[in-house]
C-alpha beads as a LAMMPS data file, in Angstrom:
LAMMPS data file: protein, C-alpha beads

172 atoms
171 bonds

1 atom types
1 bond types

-500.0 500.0 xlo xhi
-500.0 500.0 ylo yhi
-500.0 500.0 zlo zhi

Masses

1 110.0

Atoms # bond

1 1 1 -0.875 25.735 -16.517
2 1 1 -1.417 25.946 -12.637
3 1 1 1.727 25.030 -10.763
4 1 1 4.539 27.056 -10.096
5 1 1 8.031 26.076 -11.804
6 1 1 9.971 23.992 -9.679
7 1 1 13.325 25.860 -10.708
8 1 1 14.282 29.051 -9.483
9 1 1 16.040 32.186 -11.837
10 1 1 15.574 32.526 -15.363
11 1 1 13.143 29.081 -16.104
12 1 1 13.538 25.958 -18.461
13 1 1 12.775 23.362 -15.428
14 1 1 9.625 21.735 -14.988
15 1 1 6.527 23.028 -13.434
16 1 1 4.775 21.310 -10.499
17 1 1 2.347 20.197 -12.305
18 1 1 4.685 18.165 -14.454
19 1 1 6.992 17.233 -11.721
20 1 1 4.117 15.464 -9.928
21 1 1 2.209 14.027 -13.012
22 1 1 5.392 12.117 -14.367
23 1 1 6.109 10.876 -10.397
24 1 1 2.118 9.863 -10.197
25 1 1 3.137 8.008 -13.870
26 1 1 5.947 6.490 -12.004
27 1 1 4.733 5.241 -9.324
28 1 1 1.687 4.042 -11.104
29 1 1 3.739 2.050 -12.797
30 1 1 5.080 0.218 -10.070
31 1 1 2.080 -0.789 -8.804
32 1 1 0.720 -4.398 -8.961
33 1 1 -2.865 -5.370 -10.080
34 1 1 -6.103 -5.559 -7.260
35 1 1 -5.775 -8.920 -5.497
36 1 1 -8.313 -11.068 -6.533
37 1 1 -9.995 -11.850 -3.413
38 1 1 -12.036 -15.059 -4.366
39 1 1 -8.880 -16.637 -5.653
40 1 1 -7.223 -16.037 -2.565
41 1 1 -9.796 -17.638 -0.615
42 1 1 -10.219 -20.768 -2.491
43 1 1 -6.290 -21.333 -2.572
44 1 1 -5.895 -20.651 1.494
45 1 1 -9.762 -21.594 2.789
46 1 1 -10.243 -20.697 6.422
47 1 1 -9.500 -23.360 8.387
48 1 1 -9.180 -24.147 12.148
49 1 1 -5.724 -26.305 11.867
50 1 1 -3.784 -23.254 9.418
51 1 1 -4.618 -19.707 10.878
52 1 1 -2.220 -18.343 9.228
53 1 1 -4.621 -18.983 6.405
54 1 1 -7.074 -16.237 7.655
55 1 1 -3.757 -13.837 8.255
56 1 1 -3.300 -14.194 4.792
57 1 1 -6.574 -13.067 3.393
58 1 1 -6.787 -10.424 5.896
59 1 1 -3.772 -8.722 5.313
60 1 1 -4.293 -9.413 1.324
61 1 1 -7.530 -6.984 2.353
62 1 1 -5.680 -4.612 4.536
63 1 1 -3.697 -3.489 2.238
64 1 1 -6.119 -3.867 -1.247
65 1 1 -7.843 -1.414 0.980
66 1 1 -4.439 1.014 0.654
67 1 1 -3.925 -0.061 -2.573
68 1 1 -7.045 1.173 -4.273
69 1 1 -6.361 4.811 -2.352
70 1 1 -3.132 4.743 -3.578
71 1 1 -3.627 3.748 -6.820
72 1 1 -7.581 6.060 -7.400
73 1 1 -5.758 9.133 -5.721
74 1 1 -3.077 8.992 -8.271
75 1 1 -5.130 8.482 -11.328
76 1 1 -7.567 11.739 -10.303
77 1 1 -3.959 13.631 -9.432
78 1 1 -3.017 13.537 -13.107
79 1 1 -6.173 14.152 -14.207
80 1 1 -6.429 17.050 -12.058
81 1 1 -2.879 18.472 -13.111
82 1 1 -3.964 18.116 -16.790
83 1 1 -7.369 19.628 -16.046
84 1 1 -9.436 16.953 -16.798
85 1 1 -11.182 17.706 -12.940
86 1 1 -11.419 20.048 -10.886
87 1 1 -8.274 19.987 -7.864
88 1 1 -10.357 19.164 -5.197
89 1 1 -9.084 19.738 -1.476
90 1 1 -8.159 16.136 -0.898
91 1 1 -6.633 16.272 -4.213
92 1 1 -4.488 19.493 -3.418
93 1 1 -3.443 17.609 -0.036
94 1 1 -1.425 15.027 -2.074
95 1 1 -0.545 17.319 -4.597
96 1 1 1.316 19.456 -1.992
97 1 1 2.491 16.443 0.160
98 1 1 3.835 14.463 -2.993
99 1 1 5.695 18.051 -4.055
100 1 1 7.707 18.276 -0.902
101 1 1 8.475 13.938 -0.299
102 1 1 5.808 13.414 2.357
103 1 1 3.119 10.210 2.864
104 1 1 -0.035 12.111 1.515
105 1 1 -2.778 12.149 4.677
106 1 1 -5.681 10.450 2.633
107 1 1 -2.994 7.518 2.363
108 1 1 -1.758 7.863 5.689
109 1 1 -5.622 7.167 6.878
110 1 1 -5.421 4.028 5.414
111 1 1 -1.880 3.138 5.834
112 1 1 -0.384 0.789 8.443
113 1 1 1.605 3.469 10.373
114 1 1 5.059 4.701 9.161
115 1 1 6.822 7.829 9.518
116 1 1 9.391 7.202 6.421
117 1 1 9.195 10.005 3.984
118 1 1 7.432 9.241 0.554
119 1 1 10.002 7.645 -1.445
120 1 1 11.136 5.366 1.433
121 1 1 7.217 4.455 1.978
122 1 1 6.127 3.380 -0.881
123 1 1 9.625 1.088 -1.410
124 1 1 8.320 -0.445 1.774
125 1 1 4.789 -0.704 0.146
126 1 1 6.245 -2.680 -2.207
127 1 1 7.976 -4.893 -0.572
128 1 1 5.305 -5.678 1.486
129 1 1 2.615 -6.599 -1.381
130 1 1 5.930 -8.551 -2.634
131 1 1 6.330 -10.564 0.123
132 1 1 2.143 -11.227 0.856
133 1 1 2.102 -12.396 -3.189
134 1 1 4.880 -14.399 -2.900
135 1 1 3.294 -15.964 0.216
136 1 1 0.170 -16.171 -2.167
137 1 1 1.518 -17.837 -4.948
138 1 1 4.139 -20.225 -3.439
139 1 1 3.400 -21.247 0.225
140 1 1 3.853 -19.642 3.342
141 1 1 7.357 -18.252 3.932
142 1 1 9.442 -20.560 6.843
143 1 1 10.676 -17.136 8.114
144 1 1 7.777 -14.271 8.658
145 1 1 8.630 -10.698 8.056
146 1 1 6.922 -9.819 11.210
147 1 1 7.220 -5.695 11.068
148 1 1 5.838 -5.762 7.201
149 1 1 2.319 -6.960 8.132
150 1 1 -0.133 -4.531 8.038
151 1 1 -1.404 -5.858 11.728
152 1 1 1.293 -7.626 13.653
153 1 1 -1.183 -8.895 16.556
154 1 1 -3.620 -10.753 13.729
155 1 1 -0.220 -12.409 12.509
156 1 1 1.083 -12.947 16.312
157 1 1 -2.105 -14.717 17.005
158 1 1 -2.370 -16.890 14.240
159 1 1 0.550 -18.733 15.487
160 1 1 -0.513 -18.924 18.627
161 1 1 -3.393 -20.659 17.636
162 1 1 -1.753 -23.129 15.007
163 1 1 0.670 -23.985 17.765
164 1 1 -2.474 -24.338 20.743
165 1 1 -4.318 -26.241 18.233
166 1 1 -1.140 -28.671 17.084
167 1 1 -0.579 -29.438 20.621
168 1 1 -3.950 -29.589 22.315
169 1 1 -3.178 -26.749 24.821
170 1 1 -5.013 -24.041 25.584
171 1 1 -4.245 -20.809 23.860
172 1 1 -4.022 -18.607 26.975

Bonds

1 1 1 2
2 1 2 3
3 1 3 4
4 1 4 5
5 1 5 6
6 1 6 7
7 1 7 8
8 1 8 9
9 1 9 10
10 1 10 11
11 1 11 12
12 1 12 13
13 1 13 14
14 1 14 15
15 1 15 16
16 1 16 17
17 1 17 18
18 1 18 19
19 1 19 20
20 1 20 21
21 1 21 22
22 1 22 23
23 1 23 24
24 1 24 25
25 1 25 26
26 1 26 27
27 1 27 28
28 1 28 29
29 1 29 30
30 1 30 31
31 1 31 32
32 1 32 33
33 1 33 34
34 1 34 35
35 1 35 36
36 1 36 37
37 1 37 38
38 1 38 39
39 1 39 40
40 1 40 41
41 1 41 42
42 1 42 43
43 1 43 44
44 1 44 45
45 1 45 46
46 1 46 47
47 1 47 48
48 1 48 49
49 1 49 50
50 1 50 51
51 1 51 52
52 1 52 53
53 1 53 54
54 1 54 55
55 1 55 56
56 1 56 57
57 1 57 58
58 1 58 59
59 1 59 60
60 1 60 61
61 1 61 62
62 1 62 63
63 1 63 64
64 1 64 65
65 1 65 66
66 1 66 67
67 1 67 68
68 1 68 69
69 1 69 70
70 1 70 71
71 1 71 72
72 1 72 73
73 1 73 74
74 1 74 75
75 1 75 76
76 1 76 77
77 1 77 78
78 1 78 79
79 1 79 80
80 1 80 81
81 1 81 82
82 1 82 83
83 1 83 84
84 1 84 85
85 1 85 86
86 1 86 87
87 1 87 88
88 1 88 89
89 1 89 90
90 1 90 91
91 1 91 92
92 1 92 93
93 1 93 94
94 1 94 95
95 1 95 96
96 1 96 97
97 1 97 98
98 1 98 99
99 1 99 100
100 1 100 101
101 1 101 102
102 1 102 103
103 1 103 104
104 1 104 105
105 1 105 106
106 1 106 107
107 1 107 108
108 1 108 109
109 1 109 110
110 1 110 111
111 1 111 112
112 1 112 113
113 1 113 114
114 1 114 115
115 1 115 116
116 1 116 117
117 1 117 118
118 1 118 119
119 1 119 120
120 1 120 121
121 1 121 122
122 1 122 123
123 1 123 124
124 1 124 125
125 1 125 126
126 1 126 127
127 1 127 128
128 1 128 129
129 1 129 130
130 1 130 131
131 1 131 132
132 1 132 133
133 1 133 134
134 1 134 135
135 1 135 136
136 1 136 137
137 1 137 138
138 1 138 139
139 1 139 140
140 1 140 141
141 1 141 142
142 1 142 143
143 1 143 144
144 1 144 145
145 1 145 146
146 1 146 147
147 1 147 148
148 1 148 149
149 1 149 150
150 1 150 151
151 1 151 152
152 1 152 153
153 1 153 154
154 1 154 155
155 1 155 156
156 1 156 157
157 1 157 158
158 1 158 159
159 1 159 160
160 1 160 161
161 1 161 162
162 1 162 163
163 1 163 164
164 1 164 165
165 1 165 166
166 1 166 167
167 1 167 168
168 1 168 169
169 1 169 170
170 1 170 171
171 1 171 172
């Protein structure tokens, strides 16, 4: 086994490699199916009176986008700690980051930004897809959790335009 024990002295704790392929299993776990992006569209159609419509679908996509890295990159880690492929570079990246609590870079590149260590992260990635599927299934929310979007200014400019629009004013 590759992976160096993550006790110190005389032994009998887990090795990396098992530390990081039960948290990959964990947080696996916790993550919600792909959003299915033709359903999405046909239940909020872009429209010119509801932006927030097209704020919807593009943050649904935003964060698919981080969702399918997070969820790939964790499926080839325990593959790779179980030698089922070879550790590649990238792969070694997150193994090391996930050992030591830290957002793994490959994630980070596709991440909104955020310097909370890796536990805290992904309970805010969570929440977020929480609140964008409950926005999905019921309607949209009467109070916006403006910091959780993936990109604020998309959001910030939706209701600019619903209210310009509403009103007959320009947007400017």
């Amino acid at each position: 086994e590759s992976g160096a024990a993550s006790g110190g002295g005389s032994g009998g704790g887990k090795s990396a490699d098992e530390i990081l392929d039960e948290l990959a299993a964990a947080l696996l776990e916790q993550i919600p199916d792909q959003y299915d992006r033709e359903r999405i569209m046909k239940k909020y159609p872009i429209r010119f009176d509801e932006s927030m419509n097209t704020v919807l679908i593009q943050e649904m996509i935003r964060f698919q986008s981080l969702l399918t890295v997070v969820r790939s990159s964790l499926i080839l880690l325990q593959k790779a700690v179980k030698g089922q492929v070879l550790m590649s570079a990238s792969l070694e990246d997150i193994f090391q980051s996930m050992l030591i609590g830290k957002i793994p870079a490959l994630w980070l590149s596709k991440s909104y930004p955020s310097m909370k260590p890796l536990g805290s992260y992904f309970k805010d990635f969570l929440a977020r897809l929480s609140f964008l599927q409950t926005w999905y299934e019921k309607k949209p929310p009467s109070v916006f959790w403006v910091s959780g979007f993936f990109f604020t200014p998309s959001f910030l400019t939706g209701c600019l335009q619903n209210y310009a629009r509403k009103h007959k004013i320009p947007i400017d």
